[in-house]
N, C-alpha and C positions, 0 to 999 in steps of 0.2 A: 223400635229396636232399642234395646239401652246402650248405655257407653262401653260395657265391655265389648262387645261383639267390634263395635264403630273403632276403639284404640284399638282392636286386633288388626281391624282393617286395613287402618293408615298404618300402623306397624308392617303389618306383610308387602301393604303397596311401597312403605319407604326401602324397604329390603329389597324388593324384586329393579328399584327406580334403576338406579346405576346401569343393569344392563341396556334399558330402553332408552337412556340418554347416550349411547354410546351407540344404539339401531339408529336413532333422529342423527347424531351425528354423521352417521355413516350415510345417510339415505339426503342429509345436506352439501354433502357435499358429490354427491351424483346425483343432480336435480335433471328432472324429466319433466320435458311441458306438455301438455294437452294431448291424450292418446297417445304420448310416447313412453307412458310408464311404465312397462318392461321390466325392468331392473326391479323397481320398487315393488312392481307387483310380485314378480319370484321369492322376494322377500319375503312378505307379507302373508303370498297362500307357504311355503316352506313353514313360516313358523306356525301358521292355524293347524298346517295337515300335524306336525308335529305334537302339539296340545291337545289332537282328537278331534278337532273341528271338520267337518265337511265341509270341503272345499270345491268353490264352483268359479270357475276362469271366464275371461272372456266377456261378461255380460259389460256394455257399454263400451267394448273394445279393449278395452285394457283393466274393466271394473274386475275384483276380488269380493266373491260373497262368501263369510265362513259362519256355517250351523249349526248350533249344538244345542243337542233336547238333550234335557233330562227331567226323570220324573215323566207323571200321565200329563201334568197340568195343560191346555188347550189354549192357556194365553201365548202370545209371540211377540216380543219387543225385537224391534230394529235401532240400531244405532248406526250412523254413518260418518267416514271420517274421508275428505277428501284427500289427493295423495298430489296434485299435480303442482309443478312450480311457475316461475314467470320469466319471461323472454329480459334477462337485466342484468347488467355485470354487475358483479358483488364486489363493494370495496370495502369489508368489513376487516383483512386482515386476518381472520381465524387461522386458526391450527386447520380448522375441517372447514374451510371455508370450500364455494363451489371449486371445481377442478374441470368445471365445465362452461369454458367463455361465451358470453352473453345469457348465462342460465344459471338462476338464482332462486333458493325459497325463500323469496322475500316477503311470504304471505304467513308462513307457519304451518301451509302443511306437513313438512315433514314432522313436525309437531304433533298436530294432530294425530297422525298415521300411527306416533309413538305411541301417543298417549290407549289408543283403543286397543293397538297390542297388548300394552301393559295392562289393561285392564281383563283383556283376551282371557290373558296366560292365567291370571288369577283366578277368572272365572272358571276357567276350565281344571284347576286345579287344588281350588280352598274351598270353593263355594258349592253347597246343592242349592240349586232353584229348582223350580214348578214348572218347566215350561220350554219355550223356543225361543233357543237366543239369535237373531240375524246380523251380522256383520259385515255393516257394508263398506268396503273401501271403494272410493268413489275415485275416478280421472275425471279432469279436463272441468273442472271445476269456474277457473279463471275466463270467458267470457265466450267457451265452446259447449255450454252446456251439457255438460259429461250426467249430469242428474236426469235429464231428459232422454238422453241416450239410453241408459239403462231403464228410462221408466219403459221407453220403445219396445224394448229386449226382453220384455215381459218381469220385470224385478219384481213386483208385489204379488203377480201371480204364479212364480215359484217359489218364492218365499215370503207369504202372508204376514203382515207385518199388522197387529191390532192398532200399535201406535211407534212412531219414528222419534228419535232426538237425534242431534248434532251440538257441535258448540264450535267457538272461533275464540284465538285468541284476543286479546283485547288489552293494547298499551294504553298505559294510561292509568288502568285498573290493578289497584296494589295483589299481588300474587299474595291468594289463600282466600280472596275475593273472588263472587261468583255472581255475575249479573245476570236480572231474564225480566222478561218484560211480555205482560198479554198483547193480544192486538198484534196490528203493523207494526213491525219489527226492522226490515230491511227496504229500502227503497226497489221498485221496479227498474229496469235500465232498458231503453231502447233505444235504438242509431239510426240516423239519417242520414243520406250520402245524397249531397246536392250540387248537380251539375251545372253550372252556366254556359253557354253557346255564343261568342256575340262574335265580331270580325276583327283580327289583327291590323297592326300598324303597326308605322312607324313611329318610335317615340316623339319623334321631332312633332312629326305628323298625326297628333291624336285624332282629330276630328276625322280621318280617313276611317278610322276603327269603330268599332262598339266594345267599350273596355270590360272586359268580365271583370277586373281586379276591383275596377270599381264598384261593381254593383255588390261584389262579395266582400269588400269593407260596410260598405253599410247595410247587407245581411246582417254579417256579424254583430253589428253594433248594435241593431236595429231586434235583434230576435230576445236581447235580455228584456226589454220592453213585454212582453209576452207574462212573463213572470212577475216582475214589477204592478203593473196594470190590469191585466186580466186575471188573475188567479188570486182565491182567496186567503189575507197575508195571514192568514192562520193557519192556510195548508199550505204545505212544502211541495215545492220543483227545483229543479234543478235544469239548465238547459248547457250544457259547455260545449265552444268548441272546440275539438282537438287538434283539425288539420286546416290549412287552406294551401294548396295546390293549385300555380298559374306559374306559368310563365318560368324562362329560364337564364333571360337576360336583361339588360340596362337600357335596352334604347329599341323594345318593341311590346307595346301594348296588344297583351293578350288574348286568343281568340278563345280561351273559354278558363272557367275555373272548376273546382273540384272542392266542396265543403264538408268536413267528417262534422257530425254533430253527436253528442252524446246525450240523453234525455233521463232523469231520474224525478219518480212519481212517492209520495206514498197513498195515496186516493186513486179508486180505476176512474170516475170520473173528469177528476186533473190529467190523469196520464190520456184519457182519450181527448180531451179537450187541447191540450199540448201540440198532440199529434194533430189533428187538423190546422188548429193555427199557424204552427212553423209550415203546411205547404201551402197555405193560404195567403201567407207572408212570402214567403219566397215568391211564387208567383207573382204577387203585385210587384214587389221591387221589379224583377226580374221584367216587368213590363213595362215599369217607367224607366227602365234603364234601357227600353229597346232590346233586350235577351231572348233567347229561348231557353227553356227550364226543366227541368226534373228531379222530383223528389223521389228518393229509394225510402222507404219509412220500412222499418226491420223492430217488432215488439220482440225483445229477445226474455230477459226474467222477468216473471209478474214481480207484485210485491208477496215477501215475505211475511205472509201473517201467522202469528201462534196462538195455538189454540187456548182458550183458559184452561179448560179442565186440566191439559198436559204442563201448560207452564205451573199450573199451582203444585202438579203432582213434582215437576223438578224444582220448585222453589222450597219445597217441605223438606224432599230429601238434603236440597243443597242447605236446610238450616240445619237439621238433625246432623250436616259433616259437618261445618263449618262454625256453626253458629250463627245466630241470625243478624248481630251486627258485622258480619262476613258478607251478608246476602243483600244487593241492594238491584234498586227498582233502574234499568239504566237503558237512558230513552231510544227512541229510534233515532236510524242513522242512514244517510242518505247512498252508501255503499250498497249493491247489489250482491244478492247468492242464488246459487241454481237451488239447494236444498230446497226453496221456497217451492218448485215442481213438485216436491215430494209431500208437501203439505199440501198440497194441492188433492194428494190423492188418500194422505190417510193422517190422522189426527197427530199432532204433536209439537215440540218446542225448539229452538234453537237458543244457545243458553251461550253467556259471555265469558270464560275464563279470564280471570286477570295473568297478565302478564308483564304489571311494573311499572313502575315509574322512573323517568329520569334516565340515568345509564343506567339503573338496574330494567333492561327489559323495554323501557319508555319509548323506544325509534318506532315512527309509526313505520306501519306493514305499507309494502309497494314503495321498497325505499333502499336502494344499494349497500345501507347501514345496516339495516335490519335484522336481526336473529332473534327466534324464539327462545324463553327465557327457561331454560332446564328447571329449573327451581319451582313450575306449573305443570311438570310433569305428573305427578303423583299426586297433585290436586284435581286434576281432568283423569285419569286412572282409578282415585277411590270413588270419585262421584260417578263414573259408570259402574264399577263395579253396586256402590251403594243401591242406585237408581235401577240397578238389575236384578238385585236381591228383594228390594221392595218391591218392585213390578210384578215379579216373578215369582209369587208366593202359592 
């Protein structure tokens, strides 16, 4: 494509921006969590049916799919934008900040949701392509697998998708920058809920008990060892714990404990090897402490891996917008995403918007400060639309 076509682009996407920063505004400040997106989604199908999009509700429980052919062409790109927020009181102060206590987009999807609008309206109204456009707005993104739900729901088998993209914002990474990366992309995430059993006491009176507190201190302590020692330091885990539940006063040693564990892989053989150890470790502790024991082990996201052929097809486009000192190589990260399901089932890329440095943009996500940086608006809007024009020839 040459540069005219590409400055008309960014010109109609900078002209249409204002509205869709004023939809993200709006849709931040009535944030929805996991299959409660309702609002958002009324939204979302209102403005696809509006633009000519066929509109399909419901899929995933609260998912929005909007499709538009034009032309004979027989290819079909998918693009997905999740919509759901996170359980967080927002203390950012905005004008549009949430309006809704303990419920925050502190991840960016309102963001995102904007950005694929924006790119929607234009397609549906500047551009002819070859082909079938799918768009998917996704729920429940954040750690209820809203990706899998819809994969359930039949999503690729109503709307044949030859290859899928997504992206995330990305602090850190100066806006008008665009990172992607082949291979392992996002770390796997799975949880472990480990119970302890042992006999209460009295504080005074330990030796009467069997102390669960105890044996779940030096779990804790004893499980980073796993990582440290057994796994190869060239490949990455992650093992955190989140919770530890015992006990609810000063002067009685507890009859059992309660351990949340969190597990992040980027290797299926790390993440399996991971998972046996921590109940294999638990157990022993648990044995020399005199316990009875139980591991709940829950594999909830693989890892995200991206395809080459589709990362190289979105790193060409993202140089022909951007420029290619704009487009860098930007490594794996130990956070989990549900999209990774969706690779699972058909070829494609998850690609990095920058979203800033410093106060411009720079507060990382899953963070009460947090807001997505408008100014990456219409850089995540030309690059679908570009990426759908290319595709779709």
């Amino acid at each position: 494509m040459n540069q005219a076509p590409l400055a008309e682009l960014h010109q109609s996407i900078q002209t249409l921006s204002p509205e869709f920063v004023e939809i993200r505004r709006k849709i931040h400040a009535h944030p929805e969590l996991a299959f409660e997106e309702r609002q958002t989604s009324d939204l979302v199908a209102g403005r696809l049916a509006a633009w000519g999009y066929e509109v399909h509700r419901g899929m995933g429980t609260t998912g929005v799919v909007g499709r538009l052919r034009k032309g004979q062409g027989s290819k079909a790109l998918g693009i997905r934008a999740d919509m759901d927020a996170l359980p967080i009181q927002e203390k950012t102060g905005l004008d549009y900040a949430s309006t809704i206590a303990g419920k925050m987009h502190a991840c960016g999807h309102d963001g995102h949701t904007a950005i694929l609008l924006c790119a929607a309206r234009y397609l549906s109204e500047s551009v002819n392509f070859n082909g079938t456009l799918n768009l998917i707005f996704q729920p429940a993104e954040e750690n209820e697998g809203g990706a899998l739900r819809m994969l359930d729901d039949g999503l690729f088998e109503q709307f044949p998708c030859d290859e899928i993209y997504a992206l995330h914002n990305s602090p850190g990474l100066p806006v008008g920058q665009i990172g992607v990366i082949a291979g392992p992309a996002m770390a796997s995430f799975d949880r472990a809920t480990v119970t302890l059993r042992g006999r209460g006491a009295h504080g005074a009176m330990p030796h009467h008990g069997i102390d669960a507190m105890q044996c779940a201190a030096s779990i804790v302590l004893g499980l980073q060892s796993i990582v440290s020692r057994e796994i190869d330091a060239l490949k990455s885990a992650v093992i955190t714990v989140g919770s530890i539940q015992a006990g609810t006063t000063y002067n009685v040693v507890p009859d059992s404990a309660t351990i949340k564990i969190g597990v992040r892989t980027l290797d299926p053989q790390v993440r399996t090897l991971v998972e046996a150890r921590i109940s294999e470790f638990v157990a022993a502790q648990a044995q020399s402490f005199r316990l009875q024991s139980e591991v709940i082990y829950e594999r909830k996201y693989p890892v995200l891996v991206n395809h080459d052929a589709q990362t190289e097809r979105a790193r060409q486009a993202a140089i022909r917008l951007v420029g290619a000192d704009n487009v860098v190589e930007r490594p794996p990260v130990m956070g989990s995403e549900d999209f990774a399901y969706m690779l699972e089932h058909r070829p494609g890329a998850y690609i990095r918007l920058g979203n800033g440095l410093g106060e411009d943009g720079g507060c990382m996500v899953h963070n009460p400060l947090y807001d997505f940086n408008d100014k990456a608006l219409p850089v995540g809007a030309a690059f679908w639309a570009h990426l759908t024009q290319s595709y779709l020839v």
